[in-house]
BAPAZA-657420 format. One record per residue (C-alpha): residue number from 0; residue in one letter; y, x, z. Coordinates in Angstrom, 2 decimals. Layout:
// residues N
  tinu  marmar        v        u        w
   NUM       A        Y        X        Z
...
// end
This chain:
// residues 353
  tinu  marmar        v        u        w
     0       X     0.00     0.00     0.00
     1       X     3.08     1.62    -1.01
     2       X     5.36     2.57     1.82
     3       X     8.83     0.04     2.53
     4       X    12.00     1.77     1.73
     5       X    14.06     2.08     4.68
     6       X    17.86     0.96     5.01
     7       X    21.06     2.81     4.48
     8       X    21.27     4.39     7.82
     9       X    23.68     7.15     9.13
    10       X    22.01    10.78     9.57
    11       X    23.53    14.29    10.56
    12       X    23.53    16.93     7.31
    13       X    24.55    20.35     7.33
    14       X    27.06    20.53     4.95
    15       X    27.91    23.56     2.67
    16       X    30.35    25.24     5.53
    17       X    27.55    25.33     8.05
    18       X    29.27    22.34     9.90
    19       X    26.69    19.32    10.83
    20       X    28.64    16.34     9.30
    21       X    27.22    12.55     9.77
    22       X    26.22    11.19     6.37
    23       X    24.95     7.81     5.02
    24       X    21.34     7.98     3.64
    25       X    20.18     5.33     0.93
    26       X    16.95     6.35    -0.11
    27       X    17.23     9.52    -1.92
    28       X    21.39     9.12    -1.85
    29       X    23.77    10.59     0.48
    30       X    27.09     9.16     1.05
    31       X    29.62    11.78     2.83
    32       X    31.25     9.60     5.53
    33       X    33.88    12.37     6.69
    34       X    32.42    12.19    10.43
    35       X    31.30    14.67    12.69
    36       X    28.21    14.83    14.42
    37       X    29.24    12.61    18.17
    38       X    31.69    10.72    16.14
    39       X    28.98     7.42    15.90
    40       X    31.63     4.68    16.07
    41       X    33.34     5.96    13.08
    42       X    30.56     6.82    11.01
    43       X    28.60     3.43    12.10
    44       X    32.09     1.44    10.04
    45       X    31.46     3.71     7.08
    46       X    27.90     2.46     6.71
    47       X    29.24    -1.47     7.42
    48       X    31.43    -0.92     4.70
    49       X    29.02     0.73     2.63
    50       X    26.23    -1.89     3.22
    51       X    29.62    -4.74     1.97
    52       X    30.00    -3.15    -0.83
    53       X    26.42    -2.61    -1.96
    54       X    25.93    -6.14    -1.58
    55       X    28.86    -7.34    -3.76
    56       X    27.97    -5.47    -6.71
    57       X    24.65    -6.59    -7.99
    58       X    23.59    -5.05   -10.87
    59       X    22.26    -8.03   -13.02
    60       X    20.68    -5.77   -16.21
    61       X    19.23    -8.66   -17.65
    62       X    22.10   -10.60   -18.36
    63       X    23.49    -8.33   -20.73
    64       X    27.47    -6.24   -20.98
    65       X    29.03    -9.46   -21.33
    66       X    27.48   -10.39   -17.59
    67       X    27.74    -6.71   -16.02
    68       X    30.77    -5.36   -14.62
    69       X    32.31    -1.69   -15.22
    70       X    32.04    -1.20   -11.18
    71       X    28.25    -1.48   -11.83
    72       X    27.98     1.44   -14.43
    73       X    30.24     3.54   -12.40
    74       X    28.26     3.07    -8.84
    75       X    25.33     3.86   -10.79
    76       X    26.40     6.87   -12.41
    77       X    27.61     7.92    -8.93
    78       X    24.47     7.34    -7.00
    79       X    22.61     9.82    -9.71
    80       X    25.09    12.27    -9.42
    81       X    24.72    12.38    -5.35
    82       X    20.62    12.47    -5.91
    83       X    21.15    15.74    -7.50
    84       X    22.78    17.00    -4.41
    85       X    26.05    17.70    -6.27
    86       X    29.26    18.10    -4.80
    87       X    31.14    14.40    -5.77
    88       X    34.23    14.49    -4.28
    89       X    35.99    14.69    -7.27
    90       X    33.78    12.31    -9.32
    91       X    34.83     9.49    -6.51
    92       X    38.32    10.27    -6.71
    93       X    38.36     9.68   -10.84
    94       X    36.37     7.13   -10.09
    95       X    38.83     4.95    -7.82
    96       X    41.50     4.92   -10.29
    97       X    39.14     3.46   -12.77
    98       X    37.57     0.88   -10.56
    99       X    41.21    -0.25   -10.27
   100       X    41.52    -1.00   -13.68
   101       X    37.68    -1.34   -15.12
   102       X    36.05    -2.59   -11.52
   103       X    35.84    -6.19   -12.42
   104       X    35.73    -6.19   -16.02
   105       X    32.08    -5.78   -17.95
   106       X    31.10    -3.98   -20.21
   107       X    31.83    -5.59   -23.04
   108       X    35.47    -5.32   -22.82
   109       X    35.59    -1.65   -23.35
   110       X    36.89    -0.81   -26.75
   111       X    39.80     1.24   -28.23
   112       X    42.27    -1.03   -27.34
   113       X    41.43    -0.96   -23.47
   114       X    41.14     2.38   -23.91
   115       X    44.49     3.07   -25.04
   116       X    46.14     0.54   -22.06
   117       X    44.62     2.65   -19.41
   118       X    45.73     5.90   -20.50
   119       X    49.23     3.74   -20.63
   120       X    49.02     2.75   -17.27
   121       X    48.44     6.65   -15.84
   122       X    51.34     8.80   -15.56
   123       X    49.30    11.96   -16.82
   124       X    47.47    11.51   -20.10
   125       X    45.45    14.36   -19.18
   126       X    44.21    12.62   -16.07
   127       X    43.12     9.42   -18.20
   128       X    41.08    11.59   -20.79
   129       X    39.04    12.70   -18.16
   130       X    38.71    10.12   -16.13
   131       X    37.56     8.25   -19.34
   132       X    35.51    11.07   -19.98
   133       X    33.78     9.70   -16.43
   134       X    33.13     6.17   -17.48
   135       X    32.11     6.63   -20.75
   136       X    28.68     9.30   -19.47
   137       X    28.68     6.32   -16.41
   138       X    28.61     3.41   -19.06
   139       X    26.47     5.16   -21.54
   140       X    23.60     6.68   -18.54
   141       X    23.68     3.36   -17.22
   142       X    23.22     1.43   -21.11
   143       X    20.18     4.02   -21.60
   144       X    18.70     4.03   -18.89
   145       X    18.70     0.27   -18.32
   146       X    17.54    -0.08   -21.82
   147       X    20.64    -1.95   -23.12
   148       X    21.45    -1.85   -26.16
   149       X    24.73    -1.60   -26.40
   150       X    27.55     1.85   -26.87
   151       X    31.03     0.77   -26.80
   152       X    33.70     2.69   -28.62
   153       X    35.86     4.92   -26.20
   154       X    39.39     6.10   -27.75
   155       X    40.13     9.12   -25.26
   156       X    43.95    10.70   -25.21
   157       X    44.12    13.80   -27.04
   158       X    43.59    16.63   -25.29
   159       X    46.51    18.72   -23.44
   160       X    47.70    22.09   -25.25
   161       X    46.17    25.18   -23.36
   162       X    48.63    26.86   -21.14
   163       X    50.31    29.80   -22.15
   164       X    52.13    30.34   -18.54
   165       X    51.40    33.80   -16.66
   166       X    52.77    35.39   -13.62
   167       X    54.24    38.63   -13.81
   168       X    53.85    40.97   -11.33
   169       X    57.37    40.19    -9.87
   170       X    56.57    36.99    -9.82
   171       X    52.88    37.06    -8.22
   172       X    54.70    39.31    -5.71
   173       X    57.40    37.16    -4.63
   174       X    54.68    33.94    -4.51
   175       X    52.80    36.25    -1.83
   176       X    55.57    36.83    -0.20
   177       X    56.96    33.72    -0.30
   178       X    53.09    32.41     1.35
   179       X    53.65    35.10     4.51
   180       X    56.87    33.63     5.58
   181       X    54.93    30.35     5.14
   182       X    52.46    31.75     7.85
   183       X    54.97    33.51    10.12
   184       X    56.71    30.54    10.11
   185       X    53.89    27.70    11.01
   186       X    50.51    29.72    11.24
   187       X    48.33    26.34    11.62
   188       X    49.39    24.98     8.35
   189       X    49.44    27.99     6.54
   190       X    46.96    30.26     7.77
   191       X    45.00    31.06     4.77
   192       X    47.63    30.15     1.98
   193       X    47.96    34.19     1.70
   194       X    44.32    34.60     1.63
   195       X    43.94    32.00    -1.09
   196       X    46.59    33.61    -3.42
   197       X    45.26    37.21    -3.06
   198       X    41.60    35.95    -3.64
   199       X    42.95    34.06    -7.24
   200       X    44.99    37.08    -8.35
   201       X    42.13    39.51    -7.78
   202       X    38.97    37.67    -9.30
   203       X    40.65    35.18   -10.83
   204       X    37.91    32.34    -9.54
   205       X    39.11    28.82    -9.87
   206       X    40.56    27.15    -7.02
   207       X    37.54    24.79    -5.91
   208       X    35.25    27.97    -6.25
   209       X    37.51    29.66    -3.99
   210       X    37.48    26.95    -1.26
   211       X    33.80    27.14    -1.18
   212       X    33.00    31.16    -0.04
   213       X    31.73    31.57     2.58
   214       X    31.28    34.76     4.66
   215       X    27.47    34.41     4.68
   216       X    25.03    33.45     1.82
   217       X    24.02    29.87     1.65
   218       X    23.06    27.21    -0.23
   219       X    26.47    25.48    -1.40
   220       X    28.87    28.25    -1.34
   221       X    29.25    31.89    -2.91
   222       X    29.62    34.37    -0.39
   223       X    31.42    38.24    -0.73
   224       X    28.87    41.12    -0.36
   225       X    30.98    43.95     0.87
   226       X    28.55    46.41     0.82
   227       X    27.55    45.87    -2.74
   228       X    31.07    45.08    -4.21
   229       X    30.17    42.16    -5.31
   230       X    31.07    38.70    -5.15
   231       X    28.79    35.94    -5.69
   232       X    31.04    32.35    -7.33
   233       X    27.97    29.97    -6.52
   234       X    25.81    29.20    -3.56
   235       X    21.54    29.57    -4.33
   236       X    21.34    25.87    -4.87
   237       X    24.30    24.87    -7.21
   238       X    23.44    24.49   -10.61
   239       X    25.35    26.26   -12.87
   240       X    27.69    24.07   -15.02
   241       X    30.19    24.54   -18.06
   242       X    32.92    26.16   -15.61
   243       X    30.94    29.01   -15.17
   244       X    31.06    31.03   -11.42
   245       X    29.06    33.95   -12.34
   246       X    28.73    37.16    -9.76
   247       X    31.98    39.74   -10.34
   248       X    32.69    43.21    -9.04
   249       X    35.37    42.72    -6.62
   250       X    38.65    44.87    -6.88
   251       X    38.58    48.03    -4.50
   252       X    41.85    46.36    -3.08
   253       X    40.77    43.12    -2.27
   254       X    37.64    44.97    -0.42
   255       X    39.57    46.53     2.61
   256       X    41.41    42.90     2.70
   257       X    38.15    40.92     2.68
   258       X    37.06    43.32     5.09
   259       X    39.91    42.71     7.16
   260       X    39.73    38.93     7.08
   261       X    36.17    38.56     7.84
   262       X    36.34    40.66    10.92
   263       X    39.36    38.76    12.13
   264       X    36.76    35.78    11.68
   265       X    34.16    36.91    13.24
   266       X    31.98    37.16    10.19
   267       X    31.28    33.62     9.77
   268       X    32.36    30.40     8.36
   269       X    34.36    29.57     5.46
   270       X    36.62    32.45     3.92
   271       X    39.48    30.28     3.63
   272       X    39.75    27.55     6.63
   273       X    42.52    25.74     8.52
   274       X    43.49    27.17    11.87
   275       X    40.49    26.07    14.19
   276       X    38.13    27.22    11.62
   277       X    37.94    23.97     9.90
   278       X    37.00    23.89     5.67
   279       X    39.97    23.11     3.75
   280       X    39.60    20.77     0.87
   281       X    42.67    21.15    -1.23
   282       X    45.23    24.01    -1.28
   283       X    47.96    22.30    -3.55
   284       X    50.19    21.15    -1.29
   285       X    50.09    24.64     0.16
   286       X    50.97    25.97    -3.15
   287       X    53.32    24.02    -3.72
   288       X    55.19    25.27    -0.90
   289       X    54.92    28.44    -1.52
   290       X    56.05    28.02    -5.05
   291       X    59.05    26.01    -3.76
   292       X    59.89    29.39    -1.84
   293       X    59.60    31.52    -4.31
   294       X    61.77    29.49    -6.35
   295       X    58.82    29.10    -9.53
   296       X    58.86    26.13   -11.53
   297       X    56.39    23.22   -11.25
   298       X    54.14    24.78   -14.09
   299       X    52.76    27.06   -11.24
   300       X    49.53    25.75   -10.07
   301       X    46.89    27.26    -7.93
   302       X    44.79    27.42   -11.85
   303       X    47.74    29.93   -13.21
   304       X    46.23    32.39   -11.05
   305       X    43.02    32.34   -13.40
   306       X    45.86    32.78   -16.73
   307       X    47.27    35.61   -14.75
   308       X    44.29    37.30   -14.15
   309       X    42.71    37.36   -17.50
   310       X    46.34    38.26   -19.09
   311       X    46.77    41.46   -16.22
   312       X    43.01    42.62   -17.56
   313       X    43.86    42.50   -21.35
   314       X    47.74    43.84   -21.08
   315       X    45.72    46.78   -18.96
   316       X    43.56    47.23   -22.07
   317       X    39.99    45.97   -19.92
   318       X    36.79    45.70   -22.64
   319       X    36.92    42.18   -23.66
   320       X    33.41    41.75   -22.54
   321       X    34.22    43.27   -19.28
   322       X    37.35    41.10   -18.43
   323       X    35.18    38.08   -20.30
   324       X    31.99    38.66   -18.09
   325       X    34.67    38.99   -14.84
   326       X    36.26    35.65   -15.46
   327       X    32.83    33.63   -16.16
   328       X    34.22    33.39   -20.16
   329       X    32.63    33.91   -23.13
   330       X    34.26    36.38   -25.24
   331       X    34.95    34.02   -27.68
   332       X    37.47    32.17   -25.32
   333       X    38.74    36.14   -23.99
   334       X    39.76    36.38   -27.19
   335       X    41.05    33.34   -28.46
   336       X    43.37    32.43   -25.80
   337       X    44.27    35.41   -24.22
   338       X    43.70    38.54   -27.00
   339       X    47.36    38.47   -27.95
   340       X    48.12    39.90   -24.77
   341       X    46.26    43.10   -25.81
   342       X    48.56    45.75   -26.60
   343       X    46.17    46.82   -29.53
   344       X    46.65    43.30   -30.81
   345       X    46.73    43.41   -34.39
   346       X    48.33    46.52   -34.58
   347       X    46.16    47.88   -37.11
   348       X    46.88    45.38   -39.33
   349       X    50.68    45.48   -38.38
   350       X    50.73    49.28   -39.43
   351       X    48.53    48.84   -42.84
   352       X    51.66    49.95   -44.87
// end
């Protein structure tokens, strides 16, 4: 007799930081509630609020797109991305705006025209196309894999123009600085802000990837190995994904800062962490106040660090498959987007006759 499948029901999970975090269990799903282990009451509301919510979407598959709401498609391409153990923070943030605008209408009513008054309704187009991006792999996973037959016509925004923005060194310099008067001047908000900024200049690793190191390998997280040089983008158990983390050699400089930071730490726990320790899961408003400071325009985000890196490596003359392999590009991209900088750039060409 085949065994009953138990309730949602809260659980405790370690989570990638090594912090025990109470988390909502639905079979093989897990639902982050936010709560700490002792913090019951909370965590009990999440799953009440869950359990509403799961009941007032039924998925009726065999009534057709005209019958099954957006929401449906979305919670279901959710729930497969959280099987996989994937980090989905993100995905439920994209995925709020568009059950705001998609929740309650099916399937059916997804076509060009829908399409085009969504992106309408966002301020940033570049938000829409990927957030449109999400529902259409939601809507078509959930069409195959229900066995509908139906594939709607998406008309996405076109995508942005690739940033040509770079720091100079003056400018990286005065963003640092700007980030230790930050910390001198209200060390619990911005304890790590320097940390963060000398980490992106130095590797160049995108900002989520950054937020994720820990001092000591694990599962979720990449770690810095000090005694090999080496730093390591992606924990043992994260698949590897189009925005590649791949290992790097770390900078001789950043390895007597790293070395400095983790013993100030203790040697565990995150790499970059609040004031009591505590993960941090966005550093933008952080940035942003350290841009303000430095007087730099809007156009600097925590991402420019990744431009400035790759542009320092080819204006220093790097291999392109040595800066490419550093960054987690392929050369192809090195070269395309960021060759120019190259003092060698065409020059033979230049000087032909």
């Amino acid at each position: 007799m085949p065994r009953r499948k138990s309730p949602p029901r809260i659980v405790p999970r370690l989570d990638r930081d090594g912090v025990k975090r109470l988390v909502i269990r639905d079979g093989s799903v897990y639902k982050r509630t936010g709560c700490l282990v002792g913090e019951t009451e909370s965590a009990a509301e999440k799953l009440a609020e869950y359990i509403g919510q799961k009941k007032q979407k039924p998925v009726a598959v065999e009534r057709g797109p005209d019958h099954i709401a957006c929401a449906a498609a979305l919670d279901y391409y959710l729930a497969a991305k959280q099987s996989r153990d994937e980090d989905t923070s993100p995905l439920e943030g994209r995925i709020a705006f568009l059950t705001l605008f998609w929740g309650d209408k099916p399937l059916s009513a997804i076509d060009g025209e829908t399409c085009r008054e969504y992106a309408e309704s966002r301020i940033h187009q570049a938000a829409a196309r990927r957030e449109l991006e999400d529902l259409r792999a939601a809507v078509y996973m959930f069409c195959k894999e229900k066995r509908l037959n139906f594939r709607p016509y998406f008309d996405l925004p076109d995508k942005p123009v690739a940033r040509e923005r770079w720091l100079t060194r003056q400018e990286a310099a005065e963003l640092l600085r700007a980030a230790l008067r930050l910390r001198r001047a209200r060390p619990k908000t911005y304890e790590c802000l320097p940390r963060f900024i000398l980490i992106g200049l130095y590797t160049g690793t995108r900002h989520a990837a950054i937020l994720d190191l820990n001092w000591n390998r694990g599962p979720a997280g990449g770690w810095p190995d000090l005694d090999a040089g080496v730093l390591y983008r992606r924990g043992e158990r994260v698949r590897e994904t189009t925005k590649r983390r791949p290992p790097m050699r770390l900078p001789r400089r950043l390895i007597a800062h790293l070395k400095r930071w983790r013993r100030i730490d203790g040697g565990k726990g995150p790499v970059i962490h609040a004031k009591g320790g505590e993960p941090i899961g966005l550093m933008r408003k952080s940035f942003d106040a350290a841009r303000v400071e430095a007087k730099l325009g809007e156009e600097v985000t925590p991402h420019i660090m990744r431009h400035t890196r790759a542009t320092w490596l080819m204006q220093r003359r790097v291999p392109i498959w040595d800066a490419a392999g550093s960054l987690g590009m392929t050369v192809k991209q090195m070269e395309t987007t960021y060759g120019h900088h190259h003092p060698d750039f065409q020059q033979a060409a230049a000087d032909a006759y």
